[in-house]
NUKOLBA-488123 format. One record per residue (C-alpha): residue in three letters; x, y, z. Coordinates in pm, whole numbers, plus 50000, padded with zeros to 5 digits. Example, Ala and Ser with C-alpha at 12.3 -4.5 7.8 and 13.67 -1.06 7.14 Angstrom:
2
ALA512304955050780SER513674989450714
//
This chain:
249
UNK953293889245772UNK954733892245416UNK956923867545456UNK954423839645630UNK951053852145458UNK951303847345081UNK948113870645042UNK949153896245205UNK952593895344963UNK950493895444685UNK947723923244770UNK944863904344848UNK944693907445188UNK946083939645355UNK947183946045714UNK944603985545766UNK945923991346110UNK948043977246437UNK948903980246751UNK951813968047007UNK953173960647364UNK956143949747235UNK957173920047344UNK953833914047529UNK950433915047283UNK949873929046949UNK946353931246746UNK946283934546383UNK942833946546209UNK943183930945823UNK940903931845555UNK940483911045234UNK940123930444868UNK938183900244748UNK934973885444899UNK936083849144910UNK939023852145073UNK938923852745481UNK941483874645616UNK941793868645979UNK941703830545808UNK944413835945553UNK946913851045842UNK946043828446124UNK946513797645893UNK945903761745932UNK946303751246253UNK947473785946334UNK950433777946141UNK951183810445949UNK950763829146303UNK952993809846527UNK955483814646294UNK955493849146330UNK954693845846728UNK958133827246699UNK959993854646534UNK958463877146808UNK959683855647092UNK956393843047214UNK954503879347187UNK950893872247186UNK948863881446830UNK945303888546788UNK944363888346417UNK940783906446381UNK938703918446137UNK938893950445987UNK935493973945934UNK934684009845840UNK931674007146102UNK933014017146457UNK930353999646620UNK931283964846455UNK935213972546447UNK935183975846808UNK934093944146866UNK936333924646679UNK938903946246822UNK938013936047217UNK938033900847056UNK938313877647316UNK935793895547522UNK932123893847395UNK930163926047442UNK927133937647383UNK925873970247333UNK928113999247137UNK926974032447178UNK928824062746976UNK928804091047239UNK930994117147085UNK931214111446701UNK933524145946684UNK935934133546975UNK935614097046892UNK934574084347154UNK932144049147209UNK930954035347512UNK930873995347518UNK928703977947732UNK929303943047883UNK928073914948069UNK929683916548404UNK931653881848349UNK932993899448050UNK934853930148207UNK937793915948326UNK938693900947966UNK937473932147753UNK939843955847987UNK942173930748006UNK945133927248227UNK945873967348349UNK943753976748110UNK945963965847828UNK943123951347595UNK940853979447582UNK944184003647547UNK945513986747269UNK942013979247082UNK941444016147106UNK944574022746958UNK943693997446677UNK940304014746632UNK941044051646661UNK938604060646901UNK938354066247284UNK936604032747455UNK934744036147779UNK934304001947910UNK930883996048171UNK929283963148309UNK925753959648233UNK925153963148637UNK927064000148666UNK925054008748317UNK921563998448478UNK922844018848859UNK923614047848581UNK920524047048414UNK918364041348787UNK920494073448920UNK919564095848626UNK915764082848620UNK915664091549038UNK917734125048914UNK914714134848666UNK911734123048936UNK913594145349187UNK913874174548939UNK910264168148844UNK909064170849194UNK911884200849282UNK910034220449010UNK906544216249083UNK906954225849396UNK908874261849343UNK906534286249535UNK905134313049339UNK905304297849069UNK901954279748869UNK901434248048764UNK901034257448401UNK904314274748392UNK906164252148567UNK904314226148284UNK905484244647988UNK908824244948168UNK908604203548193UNK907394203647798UNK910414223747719UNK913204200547835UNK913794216948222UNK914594188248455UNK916334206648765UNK916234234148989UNK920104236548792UNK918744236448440UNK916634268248559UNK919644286948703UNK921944276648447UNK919544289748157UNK918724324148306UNK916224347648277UNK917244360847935UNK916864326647834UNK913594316148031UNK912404347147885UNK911534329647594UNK909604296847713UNK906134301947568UNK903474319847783UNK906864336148029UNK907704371948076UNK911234391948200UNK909034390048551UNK908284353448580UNK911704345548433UNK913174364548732UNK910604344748991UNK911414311148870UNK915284316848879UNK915384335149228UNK912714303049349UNK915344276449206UNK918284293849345UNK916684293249694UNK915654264049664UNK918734249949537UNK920294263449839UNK917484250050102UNK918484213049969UNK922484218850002UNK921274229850362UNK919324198550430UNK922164173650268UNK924974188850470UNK922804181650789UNK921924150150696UNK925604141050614UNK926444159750962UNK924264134251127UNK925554103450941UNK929024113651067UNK928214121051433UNK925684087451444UNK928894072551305UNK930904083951547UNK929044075351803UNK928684040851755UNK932574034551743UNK932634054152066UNK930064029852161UNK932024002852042UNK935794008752226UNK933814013052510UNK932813976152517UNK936223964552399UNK937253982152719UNK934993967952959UNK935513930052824UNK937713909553103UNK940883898553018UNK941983863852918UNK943773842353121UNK947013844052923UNK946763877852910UNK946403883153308
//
């Protein structure tokens, strides 16, 4: 690139980070120290001139040029360049990591062949990418909305316990039978209106009930099987009884 790109030689445009499957695909995140020069412009050159001539040296290996950013949420995007996407969501700013969301005719490209265009446009980027269509990001979000109307119900329904507890409960943030066991009594203990006994009540009523639904899915996945089951059985049997062909006889 200092050779072929005459602003790069001189400073004006700088090469901020890259990555590499050798002999395969490379990306390149540039920037420009002056606001009329293009930098992805000013290394692709005209015609892609100034590019191929380094895809030459490289014996055909594939270059994206992209622009660089400070901004995560805009540098990952012109790192998954070709794929659009659309939504960028930072989900762990201490770990780095972003979730991308796509159209579903854009997954393919932004993974890329074996994953290799995410992989390497993380590795331009610096952070973690988790890749999701926008179908698997609306089945997420239906899940965790039937999650919290199940929880909702689960709760106002723990015996012994009344409705304005179990409502100050709701107002603080509980959504599950598991939130209540998981926070514990000393912690419950504290929810406005609660005591050490009712704290004790709600817990023992969530753990029971907890285990009264693990009860009722095992059966009902004890049934699947054996309906299961018995329709194959069902279903050999018939294969057995059918006549044989003629050039099978």
């Amino acid at each position: 690139f200092d050779m072929e790109v005459p602003e790069i030689y001189d400073g004006t445009v700088s090469c901020e980070s890259g990555a590499r499957a050798p002999g395969d695909r490379a990306k390149v995140a540039v920037r420009s120290r002056e606001k009329d020069v293009d930098p992805v412009g000013a290394c692709v050159g005209i015609k892609g001139s100034r590019v191929q001539a380094i895809i030459r040296e490289l014996r055909s290996e594939k270059i994206d040029i992209v622009q660089w950013s400070d901004d995560p949420s805009l540098f990952v995007g012109n790192a998954l360049n070709p794929a659009k996407i659309g939504r960028v969501s930072v989900v762990d700013d201490a770990n780095r990591r972003l979730e991308i969301t796509v159209d579903d005719s854009q997954l393919s490209q932004a993974i890329g062949k074996k994953g290799q265009n995410v992989r390497l446009a993380s590795q331009l980027i610096g952070w973690n990418i988790d890749i999701k269509s926008e179908s698997e990001k609306k089945r997420e979000i239906e899940d965790e909305m039937a999650r919290v109307q199940r929880g909702t119900r689960e709760l106002k329904a723990l015996p012994g316990v009344g409705e304005k507890t179990i409502q100050r409960l709701l107002d603080t943030g509980y959504r599950s039978l598991e939130d209540l066991v998981e926070a514990g009594v000393a912690v419950l203990c504290e929810v406005e209106g609660g005591g050490g006994k009712t704290a004790q009540k709600i817990v023992e009523a969530a753990t029971k009930a907890i285990a009264r639904r693990q009860e009722l899915e095992a059966e009902a996945e004890s049934a699947r099987v054996a309906a299961e089951a018995e329709a194959e059985a069902e279903r050999l049997a018939a294969v057995a009884d059918e006549p044989a062909d003629s050039e099978s006889a």
